[in-house]
Structure formats: C-alpha cells, structure tokens
C-alpha positions as CSV (number, residue, x, y, z in Angstrom):
1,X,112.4,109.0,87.2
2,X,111.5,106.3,84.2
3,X,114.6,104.3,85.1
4,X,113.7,104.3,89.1
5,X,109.7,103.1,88.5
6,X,111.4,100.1,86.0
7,X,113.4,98.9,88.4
8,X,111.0,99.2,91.2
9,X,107.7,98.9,89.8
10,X,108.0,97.7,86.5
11,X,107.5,99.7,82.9
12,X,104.4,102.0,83.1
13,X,103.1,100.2,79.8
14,X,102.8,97.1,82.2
15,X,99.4,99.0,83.7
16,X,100.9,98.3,87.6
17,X,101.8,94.9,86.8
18,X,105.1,93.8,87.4
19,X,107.5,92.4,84.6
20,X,107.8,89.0,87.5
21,X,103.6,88.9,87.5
22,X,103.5,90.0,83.7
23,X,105.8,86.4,83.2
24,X,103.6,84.5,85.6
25,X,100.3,85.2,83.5
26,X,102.2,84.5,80.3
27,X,103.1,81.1,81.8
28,X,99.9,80.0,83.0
29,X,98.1,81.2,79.9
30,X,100.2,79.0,77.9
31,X,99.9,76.4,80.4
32,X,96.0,76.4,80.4
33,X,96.5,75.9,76.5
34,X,97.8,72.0,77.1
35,X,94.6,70.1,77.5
36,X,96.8,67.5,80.0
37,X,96.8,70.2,82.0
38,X,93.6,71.4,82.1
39,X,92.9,67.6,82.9
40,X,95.3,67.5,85.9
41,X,93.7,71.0,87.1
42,X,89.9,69.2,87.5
43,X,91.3,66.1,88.8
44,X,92.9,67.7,91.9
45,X,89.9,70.1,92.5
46,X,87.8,66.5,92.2
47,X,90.3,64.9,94.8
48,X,89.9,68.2,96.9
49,X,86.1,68.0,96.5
50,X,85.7,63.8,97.0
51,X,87.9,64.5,99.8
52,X,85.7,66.7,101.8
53,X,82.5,64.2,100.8
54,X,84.2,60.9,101.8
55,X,85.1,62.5,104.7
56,X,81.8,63.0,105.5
57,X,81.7,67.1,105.3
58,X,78.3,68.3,104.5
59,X,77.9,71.2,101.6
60,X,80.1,69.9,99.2
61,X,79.1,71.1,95.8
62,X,79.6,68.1,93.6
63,X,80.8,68.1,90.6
64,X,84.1,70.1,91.3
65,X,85.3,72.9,89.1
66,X,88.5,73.3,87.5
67,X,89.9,75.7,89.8
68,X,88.4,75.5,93.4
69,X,86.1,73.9,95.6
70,X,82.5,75.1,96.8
71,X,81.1,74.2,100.4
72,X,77.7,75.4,101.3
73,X,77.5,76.8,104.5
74,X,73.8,76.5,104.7
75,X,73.8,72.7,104.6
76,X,77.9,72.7,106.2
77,X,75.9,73.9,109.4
78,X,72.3,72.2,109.0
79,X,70.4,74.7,108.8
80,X,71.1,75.9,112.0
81,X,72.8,79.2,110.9
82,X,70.4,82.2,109.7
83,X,72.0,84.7,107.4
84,X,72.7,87.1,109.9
85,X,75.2,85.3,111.7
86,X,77.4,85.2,108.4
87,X,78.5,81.5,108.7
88,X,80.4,81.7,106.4
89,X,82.6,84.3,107.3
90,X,83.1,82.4,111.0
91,X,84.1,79.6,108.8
92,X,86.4,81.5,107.1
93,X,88.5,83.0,109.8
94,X,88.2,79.9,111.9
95,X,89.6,77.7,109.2
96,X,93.0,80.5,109.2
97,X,93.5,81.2,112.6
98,X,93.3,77.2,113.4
99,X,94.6,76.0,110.5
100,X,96.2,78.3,108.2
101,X,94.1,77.5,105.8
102,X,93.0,80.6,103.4
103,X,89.2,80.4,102.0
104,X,87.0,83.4,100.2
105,X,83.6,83.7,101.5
106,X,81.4,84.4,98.5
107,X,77.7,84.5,100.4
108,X,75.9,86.4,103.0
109,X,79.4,88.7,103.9
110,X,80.5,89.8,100.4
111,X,77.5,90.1,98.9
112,X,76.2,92.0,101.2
113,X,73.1,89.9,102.0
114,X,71.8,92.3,104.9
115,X,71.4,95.1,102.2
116,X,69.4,93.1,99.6
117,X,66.2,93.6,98.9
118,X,64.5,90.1,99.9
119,X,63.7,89.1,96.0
120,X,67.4,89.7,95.8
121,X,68.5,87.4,99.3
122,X,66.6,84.6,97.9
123,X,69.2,85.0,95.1
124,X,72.3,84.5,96.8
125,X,74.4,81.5,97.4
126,X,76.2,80.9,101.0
127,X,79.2,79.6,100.0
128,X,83.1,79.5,100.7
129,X,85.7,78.9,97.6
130,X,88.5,76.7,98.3
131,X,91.3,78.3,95.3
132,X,93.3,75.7,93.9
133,X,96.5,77.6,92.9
134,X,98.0,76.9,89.8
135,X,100.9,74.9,89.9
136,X,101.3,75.2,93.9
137,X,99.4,72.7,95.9
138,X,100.8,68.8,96.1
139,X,98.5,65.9,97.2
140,X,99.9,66.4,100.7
141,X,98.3,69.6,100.7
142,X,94.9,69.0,99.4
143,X,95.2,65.7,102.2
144,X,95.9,68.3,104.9
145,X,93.1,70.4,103.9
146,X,90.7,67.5,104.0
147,X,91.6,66.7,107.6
148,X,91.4,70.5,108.3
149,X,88.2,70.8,107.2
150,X,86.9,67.7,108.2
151,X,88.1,68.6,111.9
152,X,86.5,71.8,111.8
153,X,83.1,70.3,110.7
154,X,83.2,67.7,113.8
155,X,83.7,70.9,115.6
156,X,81.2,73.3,113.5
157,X,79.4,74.0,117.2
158,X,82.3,76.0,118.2
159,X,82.4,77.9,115.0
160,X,80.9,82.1,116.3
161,X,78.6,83.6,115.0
162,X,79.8,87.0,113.2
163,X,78.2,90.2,113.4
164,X,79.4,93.4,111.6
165,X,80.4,96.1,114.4
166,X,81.4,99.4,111.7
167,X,81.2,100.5,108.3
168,X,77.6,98.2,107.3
169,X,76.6,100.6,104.9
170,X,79.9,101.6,102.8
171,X,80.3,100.5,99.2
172,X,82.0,97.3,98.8
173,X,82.1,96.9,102.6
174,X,83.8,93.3,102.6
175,X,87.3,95.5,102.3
176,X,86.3,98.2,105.0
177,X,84.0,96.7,108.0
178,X,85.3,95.1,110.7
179,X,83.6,91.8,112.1
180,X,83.7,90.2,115.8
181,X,82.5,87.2,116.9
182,X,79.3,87.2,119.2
183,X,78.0,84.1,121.5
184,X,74.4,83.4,120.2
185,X,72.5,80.4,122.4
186,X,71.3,79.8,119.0
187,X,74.3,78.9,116.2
C-alpha cells in the first residue's frame, strides 16, 4: 500500500505534498534568497502596477508589492458600486470569462462583508489581487494584462452587479455559494 501512495501521491512524511511541489518550494525558497531576484520580482509587479496607472485605470494601489497588484474596486468603479453588489467579484469573473485572465477578490465577497458587524465593514478593503507567479509571467504577458484590464475599465458599465443566490450564511462561504449576475438600473 506504502509503495502505491509514493508513486501516486507522494511519501506520507511529505504532509499531502507532492515530491514535484515539495521541489518547486525548495526552488523558489532558494530563489527568493538572491537579492537580484527579489529585485526583478518588484520591478515586474511595478511594470504591472505603472501599467494599469498610465493606462489610465483607476484603483491602482501605488506603490506595487513584490508579488501582486492591488486595484480598488471602490474607486475602479467611482463610487458608483455599493457593497452589496460585490464589484469586485463581477470584476473578477468578467476579467476570466473575457479575457482569461485569473484575479482573487479579497473585499466585500470573501470577507464576507454582508455578515460584518458595521464597525467591522468599515474595516474592510474592496480590492482584487493580481498574483504575479514566480518565474512564469514574461513582459508580453503583464502587457496583455494591461490592455485587458484597461479594456475592461472603458467598459466597467457593462461589468453586473453580483448577488449571492445559496449558501450566504455557511462558514467560509467564498468556496460554497453560488453567485449570478443581476441587472440593477443603478451599477
């Protein structure tokens, strides 16, 4: 049974990791050791970030980090959006389904903003995370992430509104609900 789960899942000692993911982490710890490379890390998430700003993208959180990109969907849509219509979220899956373009909302959807207390709302950022993936993305990517983003903000009116349809009240709902898109005369 030992010799099946090695060859198919990796050692047990491994705690579920693989000995191919085990590698991976090994490399990019030593990696993040080379001061270069920490160097080249914040200088494409700065290209990524300048990007967005010079192309005229409202939200960018300025200065970049040195391993993704913030945009705040608050000021990405004006103002227009309240909470409730989790903006960001919309974002999100627009920016896929058009695009192919994978974001992580980190405001009003997966922090549950609609079960906060209101102390606790005031708290809370609206933003999406733009991952820069070690070691994976070229300059022609972070350019065609620019234009896709940039595209989508000329088209933010068309962006829906989302509205959570089943499972609001289950513990660490972001990996259970289910969201849909709903017209709102006001987005």
């Amino acid at each position: 049974m030992k010799v099946k789960q090695i060859s198919c899942y990796g050692n047990d000692s491994y705690g579920g990791m693989s000995g191919r993911d085990i590698m991976a982490l090994a490399a990019g710890l030593y990696e993040e050791c080379n001061f270069n490379y920490q160097e080249a890390r914040v200088q494409q998430c700065e290209y990524l970030a300048q990007g967005f700003y010079k192309a005229g993208v409202k939200g960018v959180i300025l200065p970049a980090g040195g391993h993704g990109v913030y945009i705040n969907m608050t000021e990405f849509f004006d103002g227009k959006r309240g909470h409730e219509t989790f903006a960001g979220q919309g974002f999100s899956i627009e920016l896929i389904r058009r695009y192919g373009i994978r974001t992580s909302e980190l405001g009003d959807y997966s922090m549950e903003y609609d079960l906060k207390t209101p102390e606790q709302q005031e708290e809370l950022c609206n933003v999406v995370r733009f991952a820069v993936n070690r070691s994976q993305l070229s300059q022609e990517h972070l350019d065609y992430v620019i234009a896709a983003v940039k595209a989508l903000y000329e088209d933010r009116e068309s962006i829906p509104n989302m509205r959570i349809v089943k499972g609001r009240t289950l513990p660490m709902r972001h990996f259970h609900a289910f969201l849909e898109p709903y017209a709102n005369e006001e987005k």
